[in-house]
C-alpha positions in Angstrom: 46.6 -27.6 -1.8 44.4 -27.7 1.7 40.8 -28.8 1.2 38.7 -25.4 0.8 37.0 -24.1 3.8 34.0 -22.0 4.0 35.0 -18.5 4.9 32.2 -15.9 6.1 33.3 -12.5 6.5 31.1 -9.8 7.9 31.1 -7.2 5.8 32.7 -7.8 3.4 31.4 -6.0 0.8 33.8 -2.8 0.4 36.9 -1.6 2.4 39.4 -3.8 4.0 36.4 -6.5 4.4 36.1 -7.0 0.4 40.3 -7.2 0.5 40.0 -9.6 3.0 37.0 -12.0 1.2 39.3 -11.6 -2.2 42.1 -13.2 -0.3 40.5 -15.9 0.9 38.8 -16.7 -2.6 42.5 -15.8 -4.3 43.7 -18.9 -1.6 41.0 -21.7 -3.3 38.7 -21.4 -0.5 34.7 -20.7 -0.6 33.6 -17.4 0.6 30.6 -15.6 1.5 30.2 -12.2 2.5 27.5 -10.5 4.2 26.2 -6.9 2.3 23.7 -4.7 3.0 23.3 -3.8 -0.7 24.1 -7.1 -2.3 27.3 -6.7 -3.4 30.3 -9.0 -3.3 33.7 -9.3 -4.4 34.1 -11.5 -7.6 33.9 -15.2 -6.4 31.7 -14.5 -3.2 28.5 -15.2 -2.5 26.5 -12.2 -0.6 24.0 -12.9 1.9 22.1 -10.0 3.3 22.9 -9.5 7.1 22.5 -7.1 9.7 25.1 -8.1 12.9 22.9 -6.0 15.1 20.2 -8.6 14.4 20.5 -12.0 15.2 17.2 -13.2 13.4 19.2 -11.8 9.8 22.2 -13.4 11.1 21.0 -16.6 11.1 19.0 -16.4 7.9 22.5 -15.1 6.4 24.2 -18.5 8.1 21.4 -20.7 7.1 22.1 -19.8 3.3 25.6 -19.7 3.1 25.5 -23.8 4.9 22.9 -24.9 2.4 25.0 -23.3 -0.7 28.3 -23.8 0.6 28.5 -25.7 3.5 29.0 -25.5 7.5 31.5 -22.5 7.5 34.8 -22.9 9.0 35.8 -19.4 8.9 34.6 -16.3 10.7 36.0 -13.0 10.0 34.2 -10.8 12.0 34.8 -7.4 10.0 31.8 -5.2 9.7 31.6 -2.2 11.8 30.5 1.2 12.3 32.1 5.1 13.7 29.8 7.6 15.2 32.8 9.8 16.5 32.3 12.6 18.6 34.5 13.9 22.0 33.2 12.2 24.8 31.4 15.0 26.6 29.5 16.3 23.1 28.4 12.3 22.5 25.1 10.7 22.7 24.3 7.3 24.6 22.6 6.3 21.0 26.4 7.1 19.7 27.9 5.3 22.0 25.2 2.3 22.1 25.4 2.0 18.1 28.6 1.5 17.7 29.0 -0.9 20.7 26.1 -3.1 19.4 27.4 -2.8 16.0 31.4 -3.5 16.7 31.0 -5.8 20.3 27.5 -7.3 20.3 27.4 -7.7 16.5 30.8 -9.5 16.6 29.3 -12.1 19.5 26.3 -12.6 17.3 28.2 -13.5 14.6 30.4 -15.6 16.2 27.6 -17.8 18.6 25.9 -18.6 15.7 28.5 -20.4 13.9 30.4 -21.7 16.9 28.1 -24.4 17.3 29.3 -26.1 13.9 33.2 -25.3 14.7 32.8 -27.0 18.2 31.1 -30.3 16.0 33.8 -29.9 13.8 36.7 -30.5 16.7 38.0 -27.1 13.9 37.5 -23.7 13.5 39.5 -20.4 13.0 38.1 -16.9 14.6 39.6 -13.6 13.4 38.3 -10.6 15.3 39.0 -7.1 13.5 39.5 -4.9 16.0 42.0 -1.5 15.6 44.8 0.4 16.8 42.6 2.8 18.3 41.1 -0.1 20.2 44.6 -0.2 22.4 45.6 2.6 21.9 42.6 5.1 22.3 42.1 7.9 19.8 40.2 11.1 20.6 36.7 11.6 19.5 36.6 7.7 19.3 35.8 6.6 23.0 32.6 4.1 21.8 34.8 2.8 19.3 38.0 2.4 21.0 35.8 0.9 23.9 34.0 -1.8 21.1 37.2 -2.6 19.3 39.2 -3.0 22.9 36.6 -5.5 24.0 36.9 -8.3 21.1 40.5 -8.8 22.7 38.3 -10.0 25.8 35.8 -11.5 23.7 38.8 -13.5 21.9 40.6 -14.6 24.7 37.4 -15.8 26.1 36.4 -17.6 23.4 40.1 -19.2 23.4 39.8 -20.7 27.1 36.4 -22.1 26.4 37.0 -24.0 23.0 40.8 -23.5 23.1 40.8 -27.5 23.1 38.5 -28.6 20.0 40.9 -27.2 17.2 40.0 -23.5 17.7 41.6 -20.6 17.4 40.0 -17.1 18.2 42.4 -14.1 17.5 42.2 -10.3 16.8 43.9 -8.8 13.9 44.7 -4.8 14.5 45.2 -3.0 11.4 46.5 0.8 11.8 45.8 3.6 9.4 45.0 1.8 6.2 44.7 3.0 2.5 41.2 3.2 1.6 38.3 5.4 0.6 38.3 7.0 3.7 41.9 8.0 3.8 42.4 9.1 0.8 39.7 11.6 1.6 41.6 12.9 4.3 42.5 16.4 4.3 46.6 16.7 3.3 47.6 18.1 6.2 45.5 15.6 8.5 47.1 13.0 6.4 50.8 14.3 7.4 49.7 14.1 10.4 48.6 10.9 11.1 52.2 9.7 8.8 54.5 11.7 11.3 52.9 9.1 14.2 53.7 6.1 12.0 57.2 4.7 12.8 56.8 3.0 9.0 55.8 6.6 7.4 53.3 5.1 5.5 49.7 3.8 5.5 49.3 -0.2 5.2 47.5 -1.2 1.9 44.5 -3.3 2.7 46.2 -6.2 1.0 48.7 -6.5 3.9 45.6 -6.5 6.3 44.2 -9.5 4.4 47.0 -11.4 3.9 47.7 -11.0 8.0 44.0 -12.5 8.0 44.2 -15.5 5.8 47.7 -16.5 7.4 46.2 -16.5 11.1 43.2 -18.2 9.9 45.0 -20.8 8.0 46.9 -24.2 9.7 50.4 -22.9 10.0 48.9 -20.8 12.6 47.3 -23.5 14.4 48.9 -22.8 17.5 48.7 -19.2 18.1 44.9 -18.0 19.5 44.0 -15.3 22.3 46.9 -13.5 20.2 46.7 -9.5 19.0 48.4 -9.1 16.1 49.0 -5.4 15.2 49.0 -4.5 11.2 50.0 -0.6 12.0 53.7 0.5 11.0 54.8 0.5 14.9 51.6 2.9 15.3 50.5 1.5 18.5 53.8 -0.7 20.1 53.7 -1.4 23.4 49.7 -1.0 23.8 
């Protein structure tokens, strides 16, 4: 068995996030997860965090390296949706979401890159989204904040490429959660007659898509976008 790394995943608290955490503690290694509301998958330790603040950011750091050590992983999960069509949207629709899904995703990551740089080792998963390549109406803030960590990766890449870091995004497609579920049936057909694999992904194959590119068999492969969508968005 590898040693345990520290894993910190940004919201990790429900949805895909709280899949993700669980297969990271499922895999031996120590996780925290930052929550609003406190609460944490089975196994994690939750840190209160906002990513649009970087004061709560680095109180949320500072707690998880004095209970579990300098963390080696960052999966930078938590996000937001104010959708609208362009046209009907707000600047504070667009700005929220962009400092929630882009900015809060460079907080997170400048204040644990520090440690991963002293470390000569580190592994950066970005989640971004098929929208993010592939653009979805009524989402142009989102599709513009999740299209960015690709930049934001690849950047990251050529500057610390070279001290045993990797930065990459993982793209999930329509994914069975809450949300979905909630979908009205005909909505749902909808989005399944777009999905080459005629079917939503579970979260579990978002996570384990997560913990694979974060672990050391994927040691060489950074800067990468790997889709998780059914053929959803090929090409893009």
């Amino acid at each position: 068995m590898p040693e345990p790394r520290v894993v910190l995943v940004t919201g990790g608290n429900r949805g895909i996030g709280r899949t993700i955490a669980e297969e990271f503690i499922a895999a031996g290694d120590r996780v925290a997860v930052t929550s609003r509301n406190g609460d944490a998958p089975e196994g994690a330790l939750a840190v209160a965090a906002d990513v649009t603040d970087a004061a709560s950011l680095d109180a949320a750091y500072t707690r998880v390296e004095e209970e579990l050590g300098d963390v080696a992983v960052i999966v930078a999960n938590a996000g937001i949706t104010r959708d609208n069509l362009l046209m009907r949207m707000g600047e504070d629709e667009f700005s929220a979401v962009v400092d929630t899904n882009l900015t809060g995703v460079f907080r997170t990551v400048k204040r644990g890159i520090t440690n991963l740089i002293r470390h000569r080792y580190g592994r950066i998963v970005l989640i971004s989204s098929v929208s993010g390549l592939y653009g979805v109406a009524g989402q142009a803030n989102y599709s513009a904040a999740k299209a960015g960590l690709v930049g934001l990766a690849r950047s990251i890449t050529r500057e610390v490429g070279a001290r045993g870091i990797t930065a990459n995004v993982v793209a999930p497609g329509f994914v069975r959660t809450d949300m979905t579920e909630e979908l009205p049936e005909k909505q749902q057909q909808e989005y399944l007659s777009a999905i080459p694999a005629k079917r939503f992904a579970e979260p579990s194959e978002v996570a384990k898509v997560v913990r694979w590119v974060a672990s050391d068999e994927a040691a060489y492969i950074s800067g990468a976008v790997i889709p998780v969508d059914g053929g959803l968005g090929m090409g893009h």
